[in-house]
Backbone as numpy.savetxt, mean C-alpha at the origin, in Angstrom:
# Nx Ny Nz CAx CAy CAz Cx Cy Cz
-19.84 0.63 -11.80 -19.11 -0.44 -12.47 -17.77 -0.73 -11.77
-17.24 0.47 -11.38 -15.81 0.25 -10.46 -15.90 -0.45 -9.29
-17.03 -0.23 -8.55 -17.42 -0.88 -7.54 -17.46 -2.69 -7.45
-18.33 -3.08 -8.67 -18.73 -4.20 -8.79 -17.34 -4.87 -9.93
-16.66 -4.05 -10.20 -15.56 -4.84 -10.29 -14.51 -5.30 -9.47
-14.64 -4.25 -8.35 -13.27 -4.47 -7.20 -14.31 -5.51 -6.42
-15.47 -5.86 -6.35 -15.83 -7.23 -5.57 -15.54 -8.06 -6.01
-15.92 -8.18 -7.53 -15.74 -9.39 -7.95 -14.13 -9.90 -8.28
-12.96 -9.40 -8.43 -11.77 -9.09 -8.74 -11.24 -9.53 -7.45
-11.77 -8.70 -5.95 -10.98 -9.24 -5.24 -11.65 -10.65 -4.44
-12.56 -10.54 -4.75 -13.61 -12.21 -4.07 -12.81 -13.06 -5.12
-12.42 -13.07 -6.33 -11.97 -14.31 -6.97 -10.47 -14.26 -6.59
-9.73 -12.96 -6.63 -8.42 -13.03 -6.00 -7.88 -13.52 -4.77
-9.09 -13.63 -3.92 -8.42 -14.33 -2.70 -9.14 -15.70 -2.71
-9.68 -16.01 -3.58 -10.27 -17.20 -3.89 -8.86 -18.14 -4.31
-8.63 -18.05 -5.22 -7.83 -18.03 -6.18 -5.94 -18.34 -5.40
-5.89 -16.95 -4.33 -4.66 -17.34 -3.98 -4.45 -17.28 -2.90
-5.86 -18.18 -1.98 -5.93 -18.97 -0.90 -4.67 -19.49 -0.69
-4.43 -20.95 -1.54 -3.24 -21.19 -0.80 -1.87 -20.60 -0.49
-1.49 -19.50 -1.64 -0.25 -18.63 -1.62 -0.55 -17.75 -0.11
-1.86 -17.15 0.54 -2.28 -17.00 1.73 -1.92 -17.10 2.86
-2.36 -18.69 3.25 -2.18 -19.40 3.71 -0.89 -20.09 3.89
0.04 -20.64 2.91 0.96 -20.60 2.66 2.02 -19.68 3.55
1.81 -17.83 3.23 2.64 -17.10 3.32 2.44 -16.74 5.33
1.04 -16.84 5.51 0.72 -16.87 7.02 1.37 -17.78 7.66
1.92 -19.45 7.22 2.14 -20.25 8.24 4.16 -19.75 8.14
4.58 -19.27 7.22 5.97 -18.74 6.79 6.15 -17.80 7.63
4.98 -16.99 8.40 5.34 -15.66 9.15 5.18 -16.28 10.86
4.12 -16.93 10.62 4.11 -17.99 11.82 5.50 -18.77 12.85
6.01 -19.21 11.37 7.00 -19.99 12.22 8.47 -19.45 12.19
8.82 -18.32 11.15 9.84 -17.98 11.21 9.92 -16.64 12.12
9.04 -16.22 13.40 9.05 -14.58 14.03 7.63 -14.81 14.76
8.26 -14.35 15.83 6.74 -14.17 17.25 5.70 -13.12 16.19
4.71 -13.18 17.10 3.70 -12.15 16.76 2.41 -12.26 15.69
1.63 -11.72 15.42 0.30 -11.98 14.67 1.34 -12.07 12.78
0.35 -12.76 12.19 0.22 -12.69 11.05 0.27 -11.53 10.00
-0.89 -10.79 10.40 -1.07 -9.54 9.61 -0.46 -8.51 10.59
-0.86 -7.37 9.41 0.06 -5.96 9.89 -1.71 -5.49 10.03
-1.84 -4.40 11.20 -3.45 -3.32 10.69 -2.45 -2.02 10.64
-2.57 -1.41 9.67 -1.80 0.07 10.29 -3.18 1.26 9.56
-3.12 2.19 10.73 -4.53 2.95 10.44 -4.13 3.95 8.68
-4.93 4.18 8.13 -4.74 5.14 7.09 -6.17 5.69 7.19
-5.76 6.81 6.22 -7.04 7.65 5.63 -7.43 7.02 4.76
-8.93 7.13 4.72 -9.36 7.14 3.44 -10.50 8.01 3.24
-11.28 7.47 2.18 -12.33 8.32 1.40 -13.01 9.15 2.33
-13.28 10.66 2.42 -13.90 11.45 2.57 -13.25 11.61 4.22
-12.18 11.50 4.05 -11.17 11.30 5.40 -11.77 10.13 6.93
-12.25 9.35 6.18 -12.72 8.11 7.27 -11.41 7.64 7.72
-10.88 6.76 8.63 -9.64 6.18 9.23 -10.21 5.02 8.77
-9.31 3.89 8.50 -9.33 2.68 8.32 -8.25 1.87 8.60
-8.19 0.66 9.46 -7.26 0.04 9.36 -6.86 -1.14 7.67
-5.53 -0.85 7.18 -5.05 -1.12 5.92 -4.46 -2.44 6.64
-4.53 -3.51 5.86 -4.09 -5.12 5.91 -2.83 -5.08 5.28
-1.57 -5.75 5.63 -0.79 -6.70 5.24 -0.05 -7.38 5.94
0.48 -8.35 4.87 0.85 -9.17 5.94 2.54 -8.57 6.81
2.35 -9.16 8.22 3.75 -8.52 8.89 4.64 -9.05 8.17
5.98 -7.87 8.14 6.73 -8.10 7.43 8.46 -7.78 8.74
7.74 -6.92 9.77 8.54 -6.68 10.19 8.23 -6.98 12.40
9.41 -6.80 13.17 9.38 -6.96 14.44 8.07 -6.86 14.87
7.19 -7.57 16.03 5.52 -7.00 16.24 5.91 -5.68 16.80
7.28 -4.87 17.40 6.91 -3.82 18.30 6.79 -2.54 16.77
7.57 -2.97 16.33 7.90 -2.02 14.74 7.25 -0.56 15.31
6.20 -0.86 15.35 5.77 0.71 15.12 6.50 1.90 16.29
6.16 1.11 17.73 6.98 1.90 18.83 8.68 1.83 18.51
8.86 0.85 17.73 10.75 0.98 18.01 11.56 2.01 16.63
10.39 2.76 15.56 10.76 3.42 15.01 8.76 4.47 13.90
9.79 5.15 13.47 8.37 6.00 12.67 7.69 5.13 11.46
6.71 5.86 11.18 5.89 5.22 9.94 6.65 5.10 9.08
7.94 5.58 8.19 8.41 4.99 7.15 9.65 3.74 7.12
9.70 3.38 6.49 10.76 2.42 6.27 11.62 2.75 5.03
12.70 2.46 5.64 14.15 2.66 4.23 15.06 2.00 4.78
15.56 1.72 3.37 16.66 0.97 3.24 16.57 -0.52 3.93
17.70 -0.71 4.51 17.99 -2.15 5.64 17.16 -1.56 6.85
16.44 -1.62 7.01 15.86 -1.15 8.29 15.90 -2.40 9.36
16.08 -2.20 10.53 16.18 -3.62 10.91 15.28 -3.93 11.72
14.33 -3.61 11.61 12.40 -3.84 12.18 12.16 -5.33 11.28
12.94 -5.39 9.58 12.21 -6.52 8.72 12.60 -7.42 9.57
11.72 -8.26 9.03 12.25 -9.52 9.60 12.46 -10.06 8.06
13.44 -11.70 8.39 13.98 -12.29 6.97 13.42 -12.57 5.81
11.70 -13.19 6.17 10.86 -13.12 5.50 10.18 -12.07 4.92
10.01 -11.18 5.88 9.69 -9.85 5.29 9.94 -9.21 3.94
11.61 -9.52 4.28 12.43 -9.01 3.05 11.77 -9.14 1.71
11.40 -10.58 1.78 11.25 -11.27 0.44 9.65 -10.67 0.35
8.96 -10.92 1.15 7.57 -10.44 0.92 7.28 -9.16 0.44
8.70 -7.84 1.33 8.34 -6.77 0.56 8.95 -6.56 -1.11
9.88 -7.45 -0.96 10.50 -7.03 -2.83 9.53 -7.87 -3.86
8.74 -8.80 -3.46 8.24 -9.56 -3.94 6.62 -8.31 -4.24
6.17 -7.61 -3.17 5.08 -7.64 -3.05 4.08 -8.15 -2.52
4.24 -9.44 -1.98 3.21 -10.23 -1.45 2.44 -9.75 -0.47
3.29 -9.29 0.26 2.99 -8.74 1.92 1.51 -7.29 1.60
1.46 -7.10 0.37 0.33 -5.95 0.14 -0.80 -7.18 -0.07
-1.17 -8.62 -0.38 -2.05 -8.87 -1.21 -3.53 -9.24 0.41
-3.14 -8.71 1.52 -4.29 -9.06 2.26 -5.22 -7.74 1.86
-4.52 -6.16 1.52 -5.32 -5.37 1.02 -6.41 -5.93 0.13
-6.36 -7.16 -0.17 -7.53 -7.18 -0.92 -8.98 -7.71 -0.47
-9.06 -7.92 1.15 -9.56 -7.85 2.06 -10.47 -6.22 2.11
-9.72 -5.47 2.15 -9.71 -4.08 2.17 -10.62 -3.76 0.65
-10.43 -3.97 -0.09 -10.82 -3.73 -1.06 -13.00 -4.38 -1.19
-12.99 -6.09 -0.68 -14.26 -6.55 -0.39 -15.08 -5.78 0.12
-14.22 -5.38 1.88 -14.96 -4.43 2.42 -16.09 -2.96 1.95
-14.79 -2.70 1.32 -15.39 -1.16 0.68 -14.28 -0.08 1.11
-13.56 -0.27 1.67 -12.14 0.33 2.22 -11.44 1.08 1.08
-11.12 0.05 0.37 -9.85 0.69 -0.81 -10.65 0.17 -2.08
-10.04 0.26 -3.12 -10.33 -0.04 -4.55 -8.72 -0.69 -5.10
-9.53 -1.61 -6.14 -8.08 -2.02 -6.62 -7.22 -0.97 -7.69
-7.96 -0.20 -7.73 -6.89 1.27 -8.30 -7.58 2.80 -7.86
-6.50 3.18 -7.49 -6.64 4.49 -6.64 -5.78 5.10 -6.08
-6.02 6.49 -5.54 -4.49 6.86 -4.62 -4.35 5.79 -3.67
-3.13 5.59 -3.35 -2.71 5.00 -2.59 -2.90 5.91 -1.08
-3.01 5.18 0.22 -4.13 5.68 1.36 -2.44 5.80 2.11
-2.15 7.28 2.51 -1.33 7.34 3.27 -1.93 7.39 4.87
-0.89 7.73 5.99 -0.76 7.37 6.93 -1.44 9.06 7.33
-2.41 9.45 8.63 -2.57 10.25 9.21 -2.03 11.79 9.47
-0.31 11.48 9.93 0.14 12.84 10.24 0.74 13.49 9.02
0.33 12.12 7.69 1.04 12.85 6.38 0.11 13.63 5.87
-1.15 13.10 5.61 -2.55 13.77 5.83 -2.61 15.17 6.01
-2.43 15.05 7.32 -2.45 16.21 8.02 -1.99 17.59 7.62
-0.79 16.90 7.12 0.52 18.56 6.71 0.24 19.05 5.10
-0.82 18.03 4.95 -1.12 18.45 2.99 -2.31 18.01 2.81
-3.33 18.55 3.95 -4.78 18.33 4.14 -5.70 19.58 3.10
-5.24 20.43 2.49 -5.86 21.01 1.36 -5.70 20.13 0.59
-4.78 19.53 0.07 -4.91 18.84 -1.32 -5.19 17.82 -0.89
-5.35 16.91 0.02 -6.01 15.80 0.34 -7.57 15.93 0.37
-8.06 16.95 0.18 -9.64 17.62 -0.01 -9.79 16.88 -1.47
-9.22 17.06 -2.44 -9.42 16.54 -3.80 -9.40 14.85 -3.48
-8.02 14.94 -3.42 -8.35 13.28 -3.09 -8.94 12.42 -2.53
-9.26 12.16 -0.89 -9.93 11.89 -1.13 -11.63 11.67 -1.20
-11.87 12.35 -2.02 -13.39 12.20 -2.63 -13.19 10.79 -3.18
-12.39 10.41 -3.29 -11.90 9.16 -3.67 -11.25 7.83 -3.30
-12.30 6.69 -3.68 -11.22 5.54 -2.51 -10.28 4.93 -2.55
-9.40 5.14 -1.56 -7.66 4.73 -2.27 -7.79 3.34 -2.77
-6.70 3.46 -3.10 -6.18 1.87 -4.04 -4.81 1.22 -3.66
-4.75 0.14 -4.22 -4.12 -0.43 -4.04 -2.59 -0.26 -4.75
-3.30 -0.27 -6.15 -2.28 0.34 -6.62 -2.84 1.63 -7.61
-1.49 2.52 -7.59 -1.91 3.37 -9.12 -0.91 4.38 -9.28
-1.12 5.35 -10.21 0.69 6.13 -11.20 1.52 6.00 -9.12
1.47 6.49 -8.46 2.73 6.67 -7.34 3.32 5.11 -7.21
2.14 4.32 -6.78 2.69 3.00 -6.39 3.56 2.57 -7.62
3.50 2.98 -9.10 4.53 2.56 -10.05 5.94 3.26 -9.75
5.83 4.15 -9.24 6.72 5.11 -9.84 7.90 5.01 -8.63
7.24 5.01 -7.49 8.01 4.77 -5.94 7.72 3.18 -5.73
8.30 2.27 -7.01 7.95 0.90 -6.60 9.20 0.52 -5.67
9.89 0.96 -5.36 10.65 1.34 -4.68 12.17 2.05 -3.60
10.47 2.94 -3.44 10.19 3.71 -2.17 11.74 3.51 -1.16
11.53 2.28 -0.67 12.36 2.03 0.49 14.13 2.10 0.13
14.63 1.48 -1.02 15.70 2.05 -1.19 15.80 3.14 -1.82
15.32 3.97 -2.14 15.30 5.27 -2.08 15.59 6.22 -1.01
14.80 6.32 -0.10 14.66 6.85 1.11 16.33 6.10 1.89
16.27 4.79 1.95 17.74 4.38 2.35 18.74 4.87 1.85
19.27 5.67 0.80 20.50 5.88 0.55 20.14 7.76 0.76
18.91 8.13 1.59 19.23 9.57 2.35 19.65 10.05 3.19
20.39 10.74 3.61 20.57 11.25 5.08 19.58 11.58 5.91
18.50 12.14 5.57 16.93 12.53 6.37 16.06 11.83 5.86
16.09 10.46 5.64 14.63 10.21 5.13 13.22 10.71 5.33
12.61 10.95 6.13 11.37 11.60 6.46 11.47 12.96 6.04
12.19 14.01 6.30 12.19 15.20 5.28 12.35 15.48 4.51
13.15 14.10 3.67 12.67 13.99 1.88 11.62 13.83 1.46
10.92 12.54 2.29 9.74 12.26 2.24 8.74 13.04 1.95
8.66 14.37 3.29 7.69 15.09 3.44 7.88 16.40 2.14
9.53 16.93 2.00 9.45 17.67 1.05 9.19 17.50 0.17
9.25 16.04 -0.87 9.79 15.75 -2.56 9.08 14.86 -2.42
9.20 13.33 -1.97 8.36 12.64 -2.60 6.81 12.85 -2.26
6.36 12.85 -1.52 4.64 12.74 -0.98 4.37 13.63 -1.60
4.43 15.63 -2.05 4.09 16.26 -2.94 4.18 15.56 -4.54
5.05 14.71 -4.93 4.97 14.13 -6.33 3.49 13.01 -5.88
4.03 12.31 -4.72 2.87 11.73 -5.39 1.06 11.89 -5.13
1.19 12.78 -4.46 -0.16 14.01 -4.32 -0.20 14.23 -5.94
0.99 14.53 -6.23 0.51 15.26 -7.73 -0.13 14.03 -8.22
0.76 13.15 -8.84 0.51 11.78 -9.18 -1.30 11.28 -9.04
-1.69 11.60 -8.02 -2.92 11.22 -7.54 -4.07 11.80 -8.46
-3.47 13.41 -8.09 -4.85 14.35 -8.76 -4.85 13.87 -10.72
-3.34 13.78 -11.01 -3.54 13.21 -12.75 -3.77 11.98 -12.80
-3.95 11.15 -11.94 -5.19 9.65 -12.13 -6.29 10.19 -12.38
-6.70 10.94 -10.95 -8.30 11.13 -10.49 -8.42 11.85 -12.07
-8.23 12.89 -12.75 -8.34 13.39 -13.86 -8.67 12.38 -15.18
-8.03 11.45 -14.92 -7.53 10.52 -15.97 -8.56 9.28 -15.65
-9.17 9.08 -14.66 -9.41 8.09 -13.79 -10.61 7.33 -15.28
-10.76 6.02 -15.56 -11.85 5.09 -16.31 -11.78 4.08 -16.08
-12.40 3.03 -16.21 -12.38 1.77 -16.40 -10.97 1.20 -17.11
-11.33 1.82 -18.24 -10.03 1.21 -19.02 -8.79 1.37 -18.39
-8.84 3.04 -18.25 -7.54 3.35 -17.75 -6.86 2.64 -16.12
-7.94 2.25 -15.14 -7.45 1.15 -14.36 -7.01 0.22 -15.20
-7.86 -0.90 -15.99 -7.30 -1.56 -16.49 -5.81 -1.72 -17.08
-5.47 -0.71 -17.49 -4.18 -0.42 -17.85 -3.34 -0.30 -16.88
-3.45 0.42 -16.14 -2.64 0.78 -14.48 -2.38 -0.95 -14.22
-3.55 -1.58 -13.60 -3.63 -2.97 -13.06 -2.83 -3.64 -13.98
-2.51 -4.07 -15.24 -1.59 -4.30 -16.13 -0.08 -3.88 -15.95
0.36 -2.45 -15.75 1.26 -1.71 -15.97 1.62 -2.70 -14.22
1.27 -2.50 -13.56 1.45 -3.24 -12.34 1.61 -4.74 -12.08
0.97 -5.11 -12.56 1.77 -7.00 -12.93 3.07 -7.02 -13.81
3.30 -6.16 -14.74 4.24 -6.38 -15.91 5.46 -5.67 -14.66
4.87 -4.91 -14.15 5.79 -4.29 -13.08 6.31 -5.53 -11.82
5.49 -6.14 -10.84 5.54 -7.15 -10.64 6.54 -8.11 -10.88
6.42 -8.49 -12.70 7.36 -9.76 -12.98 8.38 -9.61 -13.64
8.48 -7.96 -13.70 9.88 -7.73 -14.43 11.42 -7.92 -13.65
């Protein structure tokens, strides 16, 4: 049933906000060189690699001119970016990801490889499971980025404090995990959204 809801959910969602799409592609187009979308590889289910969709938000070299996280003013965004990441928008090609069979529209959220790596026992639990788009971490670190900006080490906060919370975070979904209870998450996440 989870399955055949994240098709149909995200086939009408990008149905639906085609033109906001489209729209937001010709905005990245003309205001900054470089492709449209972002691919950045993640894990997912049963530790497959996948490239994760959104739209660029920041410089095309980004990835070589600094590490996988972002905080604070980072100055990789570009102007549009900005708005796309406080807004959210810049996540909604994941739902591309989601058609495929990639992600789910609720689930752990699919970190990056070498994070993987350093907390690959407890990533055994997870994932048996296909990340999401959103769910409890993505509420909780809605954001993530000024957070990490007002640290002195961002990445070894990262790796110490937050990514263990939201490992935890993960395993009390998967526990918790129903229909309904997405439903609720997916809710708790729009109200989150437009607050």
């Amino acid at each position: 049933m989870k399955r055949a809801f994240d098709i149909v959910a995200s086939g009408l969602g990008l149905l639906v906000l085609s033109p906001v799409l489209l729209g937001v592609a010709l905005l990245i187009k003309l205001s900054s060189r470089g492709p449209v979308l972002f691919r950045h590889e993640r894990v997912g289910r049963n530790f497959r690699p996948f490239s994760m969709y959104k739209f660029r938000t920041m410089v095309p070299d980004a990835p070589r001119l600094g590490g996988p996280l972002t905080a604070g003013d980072d100055p990789r965004i570009t102007t549009i970016g900005r708005v796309l990441r406080k807004t959210k928008v810049d996540e909604l090609p994941q739902l591309f990801n989601v058609l495929r069979g990639e992600m789910s529209l609720v689930g752990p959220r699919p970190e990056v490889p070498c994070y993987v790596d350093m907390y690959r026992q407890e990533y055994q639990e997870i994932l048996k499971a296909r990340p999401g788009i959103t769910d409890l971490a993505s509420l909780k670190y809605r954001h993530e980025e000024q957070i990490l900006g007002q640290l002195p080490n961002p990445e070894e906060e990262y790796v110490r404090n937050i990514l263990p919370e939201k490992i935890r975070l993960s395993k009390e979904y998967l526990q918790s995990s129903s229909f309904l209870y997405d439903l609720g998450l997916i809710a708790k996440t729009f109200r989150a959204l437009l607050a």
